[in-house]
N, C-alpha and C positions, 0 to 999 in steps of 0.2 A: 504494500500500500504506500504508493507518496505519500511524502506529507503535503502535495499541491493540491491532492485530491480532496485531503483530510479536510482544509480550510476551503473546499466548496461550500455552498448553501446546499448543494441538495444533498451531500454527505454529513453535514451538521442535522438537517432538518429530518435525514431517515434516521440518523443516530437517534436523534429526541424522541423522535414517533418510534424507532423500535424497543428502547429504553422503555419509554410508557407501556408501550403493548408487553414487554416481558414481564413488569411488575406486575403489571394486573392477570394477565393470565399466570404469572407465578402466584398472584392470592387465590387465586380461582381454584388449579390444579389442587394446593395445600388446603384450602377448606372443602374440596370435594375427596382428598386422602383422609384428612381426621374424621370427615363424616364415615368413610369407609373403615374405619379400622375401628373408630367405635363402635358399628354396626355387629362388625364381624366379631369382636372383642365381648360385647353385649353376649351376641348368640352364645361364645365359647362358655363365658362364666354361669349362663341361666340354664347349658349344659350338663357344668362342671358340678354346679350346685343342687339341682336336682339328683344326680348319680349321690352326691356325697349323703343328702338325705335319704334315699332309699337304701345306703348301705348301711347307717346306721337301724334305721327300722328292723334291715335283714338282723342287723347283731342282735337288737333290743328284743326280738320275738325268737330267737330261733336257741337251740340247744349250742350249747358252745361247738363239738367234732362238726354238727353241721352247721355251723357258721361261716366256720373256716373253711368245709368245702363249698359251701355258697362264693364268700368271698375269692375262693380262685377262680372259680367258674365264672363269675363277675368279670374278673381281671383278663379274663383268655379271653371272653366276650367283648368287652370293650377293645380289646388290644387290634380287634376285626376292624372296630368302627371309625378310633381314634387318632390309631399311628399310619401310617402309612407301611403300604403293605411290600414293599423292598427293602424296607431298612436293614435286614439281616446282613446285608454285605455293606453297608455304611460306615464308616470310620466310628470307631467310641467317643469322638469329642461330638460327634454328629447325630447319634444313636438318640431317639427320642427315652422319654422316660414316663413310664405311667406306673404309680403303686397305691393301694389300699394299705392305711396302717391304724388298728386298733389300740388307744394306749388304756390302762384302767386306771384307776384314780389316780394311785402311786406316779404316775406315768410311765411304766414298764411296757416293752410290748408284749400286746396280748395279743394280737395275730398279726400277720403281712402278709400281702402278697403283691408283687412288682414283676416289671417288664423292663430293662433297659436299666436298674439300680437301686436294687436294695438298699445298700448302706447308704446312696447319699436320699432314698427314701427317710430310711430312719433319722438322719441324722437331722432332716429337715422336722421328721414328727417330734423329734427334741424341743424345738421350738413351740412346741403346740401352742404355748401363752401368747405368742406371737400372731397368730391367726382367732377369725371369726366366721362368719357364714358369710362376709364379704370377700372373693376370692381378692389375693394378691400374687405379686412377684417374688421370686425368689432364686438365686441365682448361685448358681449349682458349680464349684467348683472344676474344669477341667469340657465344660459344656458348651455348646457353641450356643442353642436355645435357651432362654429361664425357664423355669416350671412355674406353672396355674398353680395355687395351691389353695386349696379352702377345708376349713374346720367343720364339725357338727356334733355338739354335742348331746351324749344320751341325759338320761336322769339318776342314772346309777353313780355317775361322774368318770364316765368312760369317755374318750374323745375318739372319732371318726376322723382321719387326716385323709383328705383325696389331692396326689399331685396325677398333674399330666403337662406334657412340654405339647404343646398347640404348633406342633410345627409347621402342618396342614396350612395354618391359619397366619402364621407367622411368614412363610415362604410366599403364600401369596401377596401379603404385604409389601415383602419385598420387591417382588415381580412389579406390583404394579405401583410400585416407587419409582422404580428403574423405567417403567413405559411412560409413566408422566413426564422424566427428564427429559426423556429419549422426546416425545411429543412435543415437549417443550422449546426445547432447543431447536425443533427438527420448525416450528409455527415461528422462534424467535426469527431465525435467520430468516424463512420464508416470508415474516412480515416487513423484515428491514428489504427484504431485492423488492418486493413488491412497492413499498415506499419509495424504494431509489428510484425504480423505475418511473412512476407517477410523477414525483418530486420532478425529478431530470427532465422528462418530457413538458412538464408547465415551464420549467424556470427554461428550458434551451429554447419557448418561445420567447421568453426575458432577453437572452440571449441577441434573437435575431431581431428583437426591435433595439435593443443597443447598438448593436453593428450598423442597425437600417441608421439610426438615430445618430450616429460618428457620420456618419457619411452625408450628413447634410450639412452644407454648408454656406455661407451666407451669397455663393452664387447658385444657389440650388436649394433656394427655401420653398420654391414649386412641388419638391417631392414631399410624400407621403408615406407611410407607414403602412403597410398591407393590413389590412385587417381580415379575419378567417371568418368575421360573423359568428361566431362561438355565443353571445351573450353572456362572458361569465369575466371576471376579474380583469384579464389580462384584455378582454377584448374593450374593456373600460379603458385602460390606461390606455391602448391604441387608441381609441377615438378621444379622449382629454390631450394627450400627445398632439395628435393632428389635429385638434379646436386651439392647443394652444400655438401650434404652427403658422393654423390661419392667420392668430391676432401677430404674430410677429412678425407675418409677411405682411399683412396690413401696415401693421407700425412704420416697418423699413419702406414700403410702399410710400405712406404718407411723407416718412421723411423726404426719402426722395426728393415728392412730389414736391414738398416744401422749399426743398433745396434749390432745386429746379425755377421753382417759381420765384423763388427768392431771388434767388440771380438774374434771373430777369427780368423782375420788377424794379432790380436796386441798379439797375444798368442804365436807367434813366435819371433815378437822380442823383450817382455816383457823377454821370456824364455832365449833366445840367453843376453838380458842384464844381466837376473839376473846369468847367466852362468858367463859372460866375469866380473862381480862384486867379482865372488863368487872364480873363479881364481884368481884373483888380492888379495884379501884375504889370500888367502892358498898360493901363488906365494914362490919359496924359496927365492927369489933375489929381491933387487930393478928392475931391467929391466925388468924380468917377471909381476912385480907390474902394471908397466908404461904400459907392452903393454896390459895387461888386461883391465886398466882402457882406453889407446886411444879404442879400441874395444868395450867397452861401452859408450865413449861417439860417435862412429860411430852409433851405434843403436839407440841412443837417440836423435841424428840427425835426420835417418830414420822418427822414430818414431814420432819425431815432422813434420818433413816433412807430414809424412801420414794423420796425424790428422789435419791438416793445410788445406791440399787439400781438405779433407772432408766437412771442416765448410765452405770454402771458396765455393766450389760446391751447398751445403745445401743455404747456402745467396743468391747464386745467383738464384738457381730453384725459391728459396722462394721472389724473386725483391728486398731484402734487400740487395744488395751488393752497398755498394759506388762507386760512378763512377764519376770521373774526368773529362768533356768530352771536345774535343781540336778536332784541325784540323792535318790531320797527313795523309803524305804518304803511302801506304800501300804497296807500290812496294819496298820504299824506305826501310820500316820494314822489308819486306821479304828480301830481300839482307840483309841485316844487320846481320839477324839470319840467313841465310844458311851459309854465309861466317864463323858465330861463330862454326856451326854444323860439317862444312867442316871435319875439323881435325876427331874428329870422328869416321865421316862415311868413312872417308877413311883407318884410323886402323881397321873397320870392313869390309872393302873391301866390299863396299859399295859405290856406284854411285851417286852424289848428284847433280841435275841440277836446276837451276832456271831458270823460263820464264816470263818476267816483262817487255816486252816492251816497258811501257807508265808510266808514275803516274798516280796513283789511290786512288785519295780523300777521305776521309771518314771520318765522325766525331763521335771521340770515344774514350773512355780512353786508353790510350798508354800504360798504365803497363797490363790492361784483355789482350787486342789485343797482346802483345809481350808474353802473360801466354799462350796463341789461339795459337801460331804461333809455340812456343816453344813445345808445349805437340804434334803437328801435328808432328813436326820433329823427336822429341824424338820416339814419337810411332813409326814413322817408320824407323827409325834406327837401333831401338834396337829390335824390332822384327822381322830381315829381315834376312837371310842367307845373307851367303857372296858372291858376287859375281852380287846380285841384284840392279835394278837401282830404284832414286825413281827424281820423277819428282814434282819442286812446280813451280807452273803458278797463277798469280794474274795478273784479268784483269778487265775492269769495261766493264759490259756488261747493257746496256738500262739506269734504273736508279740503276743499285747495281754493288758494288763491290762481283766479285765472288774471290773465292780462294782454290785451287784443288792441293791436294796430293795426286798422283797416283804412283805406285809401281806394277811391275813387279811378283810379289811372291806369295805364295801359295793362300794370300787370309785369311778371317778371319775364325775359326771352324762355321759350319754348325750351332752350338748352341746357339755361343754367336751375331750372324749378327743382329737377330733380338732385341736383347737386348744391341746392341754394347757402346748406349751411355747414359744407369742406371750407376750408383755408382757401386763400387767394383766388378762390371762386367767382367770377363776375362777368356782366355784361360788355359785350364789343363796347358798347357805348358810354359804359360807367367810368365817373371819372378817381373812381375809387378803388383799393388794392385786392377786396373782398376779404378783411379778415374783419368787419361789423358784426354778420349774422353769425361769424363762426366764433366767435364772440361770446354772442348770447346763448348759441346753442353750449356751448364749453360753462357758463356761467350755472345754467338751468339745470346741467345735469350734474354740477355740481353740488347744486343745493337740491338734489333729489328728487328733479322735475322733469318735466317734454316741451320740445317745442316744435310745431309743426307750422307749413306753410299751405295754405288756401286758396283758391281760387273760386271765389261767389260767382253764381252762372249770374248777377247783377254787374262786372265788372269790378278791375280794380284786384287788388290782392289782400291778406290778413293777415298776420303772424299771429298764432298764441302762444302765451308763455303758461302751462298750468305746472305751479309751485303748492309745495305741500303744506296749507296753513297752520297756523299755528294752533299746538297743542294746550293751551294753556287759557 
């Protein structure tokens, strides 16, 4: 046996399972041998003791001369039933022992008769004070068996000693001592290959989704995991493996995406800075100097701006965004911000209504919710023709607050509806980077809410925000 083998899991895991299965079928075999040998044990002494009481009876009624030849006749008879009927050519330490020994008061012997040993008969009826009608052991110099040995006394104050070695009874003890090891051993071993075997075939599927699983690599997050359809542990961890592949090809996806878009969104006012730099430079005049450089720091603004939204969106898809969380009106925030928006929307001739009936609770960071509320207004402001209206209604409907900007106007392009609330998602025509809705949507689902996009067959479009009110 290696020892590479040894520190397997499926050579640890048949070890453990054949260990348990040997204890317990080692308790099993042991309480089903003491049940046997009490059994057997039972029968011999309820034997043993019935003969020793009818040889006493024989003594108690009968003439002494025939006593005694009762008493052999006894011993020859028994000798048919008890010993086994080969023993003549048996070794003397092996030779069973069966004898009748009368003692009288004195305790002298008053008759015997034996098969296999007289004197170590007698020397045992020596003992007589020793015994009662309870048989016992008794262990007989020079003898491979003990002898049964049970007492019975007359009324005269004569004692009745009856041995017999039960070797019958004893051998087959033995036998099936030695069959339960043998069974034992022969189920121990048979239950540990049978283990390995099972064990080895589940984990060598362990096996080959680790191998599958090494071999995926960040240009090869497309593969997959074979799954057998088994329905049972291993076919779990296959499909949680590949749900969590999905999200990590997602993730690296998105970044990408981000990456991507980010460079080529920042390619513009990277160029516009290094333009407004480059004039400031070459400028003939201090003023021409100054306004080159405000121009660059206008873009640089921008540009932090853009890069801000992005991290700030990324944290939050990703649950790492810090949150603050408090109890706070949410009618009382929408007022707040339309009244700031007002001005605005009215230089763009633009209709701005608020609908807030009620306070509406809700527990949640004040600065995300006023960023939610902000990027709603903004988007629809600043992408609205003139002369459209746009409606913000915040109400608490069952257990959530809802919160619903609806607009009058064309509606969002055909292209972008379905992707309205990814990153840097936006219209040909928008003059914006698209990271507003992705924003809110990254905001909503941070505070354990949905936000979906509408289209009323009345025109126009909707966003809802439904957030989970406050519990209190």
């Amino acid at each position: 046996m290696s020892s590479r083998r040894s520190r397997t899991a499926a050579w640890r895991l048949s070890a453990v399972s054949a260990a348990a299965f040997a204890v317990g079928t080692a308790v099993a075999f042991a309480g089903a041998y003491v049940a046997l040998s009490r059994s057997i044990l039972h029968r011999g002494d309820a034997w043993l003791s019935g003969e020793a009481h009818s040889v006493a009876q024989m003594v108690a009624t009968s003439p002494p001369a025939e006593a005694r030849k009762e008493l052999e006749d006894e011993v020859r008879e028994l000798a048919q039933v008890a010993l086994p009927p080969d023993r003549g050519a048996a070794r003397a330490e092996e030779s069973p022992v069966l004898f009748f020994i009368v003692l009288d008061a004195d305790g002298r012997v008053w008759a015997e008769e034996s098969i296999g040993g007289a004197a170590a008969g007698v020397q045992v009826a020596r003992n007589v004070g020793r015994y009662a009608a309870t048989p016992t052991w008794e262990r007989l110099p020079g003898r491979e068996y003990p002898v049964r040995v049970v007492a019975d006394r007359l009324g005269d104050g004569r004692v009745v000693v009856v041995g017999v070695t039960p070797s019958a009874d004893l051998e087959l003890l033995e036998s099936t001592r030695e069959l339960f090891l043998q069974v034992w051993a022969a189920m121990v071993l048979l239950g540990f290959a049978v283990s390995w075997v099972g064990i080895r075939r589940v984990l060598s599927r362990v096996d080959r989704l680790a191998q599958a699983a090494a071999g995926i690599t960040a240009a090869s997050l497309d593969r997959r995991l074979d799954d057998p359809g088994r329905r049972d542990e291993i076919s779990n961890l296959t499909n949680t493996f590949n749900a969590m592949l999905d999200r990590i090809q997602a993730a690296v996806g998105q970044v990408r995406t981000m990456a991507d878009s980010l460079a080529h969104d920042l390619r513009s006012p990277v160029t516009s800075l290094r333009g407004s730099l480059e004039g400031a430079l070459t400028a003939p005049d201090e003023a021409a100097r100054l306004e080159g450089l405000a121009a660059a720091i206008d873009e640089v603004d921008r540009l932090a701006t853009l890069i801000d939204s992005a991290l700030e969106t990324a944290e939050a898809e990703a649950g790492a965004l810090h949150m603050a969380r408090s109890r706070l009106d949410l009618a009382d925030l929408a007022a707040a911000l339309t009244d700031l928006f007002l001005p605005a929307a009215a230089e763009r001739g633009i209709a701005l209504e608020l609908r807030a009936p009620a306070p509406v609770p809700v527990d949640g960071d004040p600065n995300l919710l006023r960023r939610l509320l902000m990027n709603l207004l903004d988007n629809a402001t600043t992408h609205l023709a003139r002369g459209c209206k746009v409606t913000v209604s915040v109400t608490a409907e069952n257990d959530h607050a809802l919160i619903e900007v609806s607009d009058n106007g064309p509606g969002f392009p055909p292209e972008v509806r379905a992707r309205a609330f990814e990153r840097l998602v936006h219209g040909p025509d928008s003059p914006g980077k698209g990271l507003g809705l992705s924003i809110v949507h990254a905001v909503a689902i941070a505070h354990g809410g949905t936000v979906r996009l509408e289209h009323p067959g009345s025109g126009g479009s909707r966003i809802r925000v439904i957030l989970p009110a406050s519990t209190d």
